[in-house]
N, C-alpha and C positions, 0 to 999 in steps of 0.2 A: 463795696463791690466784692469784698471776699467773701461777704455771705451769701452774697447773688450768685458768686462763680462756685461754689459748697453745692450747689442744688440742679436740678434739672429740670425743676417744676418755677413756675413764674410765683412769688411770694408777695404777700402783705406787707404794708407797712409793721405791723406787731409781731408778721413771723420774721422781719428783719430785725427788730428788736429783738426780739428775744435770742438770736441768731448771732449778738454781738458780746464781747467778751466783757464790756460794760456797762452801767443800766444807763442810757439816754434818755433825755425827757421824749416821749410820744411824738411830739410837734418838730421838733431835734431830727428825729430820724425820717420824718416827712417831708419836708423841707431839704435835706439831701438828696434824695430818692429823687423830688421834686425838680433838683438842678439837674443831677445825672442825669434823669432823663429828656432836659430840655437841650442839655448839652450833646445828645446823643450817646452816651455811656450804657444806660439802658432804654428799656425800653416799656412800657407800659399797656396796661390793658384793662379795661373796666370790670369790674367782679360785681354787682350788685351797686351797695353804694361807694365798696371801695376799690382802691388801684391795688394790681398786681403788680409787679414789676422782675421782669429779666435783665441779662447780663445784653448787650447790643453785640457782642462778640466777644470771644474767648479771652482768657490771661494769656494766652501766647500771643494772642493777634494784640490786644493792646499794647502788650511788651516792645511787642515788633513794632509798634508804631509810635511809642515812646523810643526805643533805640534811633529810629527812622527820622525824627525830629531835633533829635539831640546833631545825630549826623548833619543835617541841612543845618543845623548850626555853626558850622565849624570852617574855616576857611577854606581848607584843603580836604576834601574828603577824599581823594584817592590814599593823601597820608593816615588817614583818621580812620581808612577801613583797613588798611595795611597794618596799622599800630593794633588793631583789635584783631585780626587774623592772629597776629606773632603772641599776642596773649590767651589764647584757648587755648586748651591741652590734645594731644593728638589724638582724643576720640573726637572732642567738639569738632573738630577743623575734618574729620572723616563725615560730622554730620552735613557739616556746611557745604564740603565739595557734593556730597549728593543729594542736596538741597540746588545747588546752582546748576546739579548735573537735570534735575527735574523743572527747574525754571528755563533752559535751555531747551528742552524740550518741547514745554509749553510756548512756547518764543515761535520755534518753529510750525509748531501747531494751529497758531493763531495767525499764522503769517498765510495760512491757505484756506483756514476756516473762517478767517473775521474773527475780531476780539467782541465781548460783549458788549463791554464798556460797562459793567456794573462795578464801583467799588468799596470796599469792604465799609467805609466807614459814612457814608451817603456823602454830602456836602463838604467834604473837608478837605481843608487847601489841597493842589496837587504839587506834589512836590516835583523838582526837577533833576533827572536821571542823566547820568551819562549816558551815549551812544551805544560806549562801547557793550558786549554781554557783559554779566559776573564775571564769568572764567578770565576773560579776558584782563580784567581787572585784576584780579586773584594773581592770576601767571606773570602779568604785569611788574607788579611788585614782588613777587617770589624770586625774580633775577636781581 
C-alpha cells in the first residue's frame, strides 16, 4: 500500500515491485495486490493484458478507519476516546476540535439536505455511534 499511496497514477504489478524497498518474487507481489484489491484496499483496472492497481482511499482515511476499529473494540468507548483526547499535544486536540467543529456542521447540513448514504469504504461493517454529536462527547469528559 505505501507504494500505491507514493503515486497518483494507478501502477503495475512491476512498477509495484520495483517501487518496494525489497526484491520480491513477481508472483509475491501479485498475489497481494490481488488480495488488497479483493479486499477492497485497492482497487484495480485492466491495462492491456495487465492490472493496474490504485490506493481505494487515502492513508488518512485507512488510518481513521483502523483507529475506528480499534475503538469499536474496547468496552467503554466514551473512556477510550477520553484517554486518547488527554494524550494529543495542544495543536492535535486544536486539530480535532475543528475537525468535530466541521463534522457538526455537516450533521446539520444533512439533517435538511438528506445524507447520501454513500460510504467511504463500500461494504464494510457499519459500525455503531453514539447519539450523542462529538462535541458533546469531547465536553463531556473534559469536566
Amino acid at each position: 500500500m505505501e507504494v500505491l499511496w507514493q503515486t497518483d497514477s494507478a501502477l503495475t504489478v512491476r512498477e509495484v515491485s520495483n517501487g518496494l524497498p525489497q526484491s520480491l518474487a513477481h508472483t509475491t507481489v501479485m498475489t497481494v495486490l490481488d488480495r488488497l484489491a479483493k479486499k477492497g484496499f485497492a482497487r484495480r483496472e485492466r491495462d492491456g493484458r495487465a492490472w493496474r492497481y490504485r490506493p481505494a482511499a487515502t492513508r488518512e482515511s485507512y488510518v481513521a478507519e483502523l483507529m475506528l476499529t480499534a475503538l469499536a473494540q474496547t468496552g467503554d468507548r466514551d473512556a477510550a476516546l477520553a484517554r486518547f483526547a488527554q494524550s494529543v499535544s495542544g495543536e492535535e486536540a486544536e486539530v480535532l476540535l475543528d475537525a468535530l467543529s466541521a463534522v457538526e456542521r455537516e450533521q446539520q447540513e444533512n439533517e435538511t439536505e438528506g445524507d447520501s448514504g454513500v460510504r467511504l469504504w463500500g461494504n464494510w461493517p457499519t459500525r455503531y455511534f453514539s447519539p450523542r454529536s462529538p462535541r458533546e462527547v469531547c465536553s463531556a469528559h473534559a469536566r
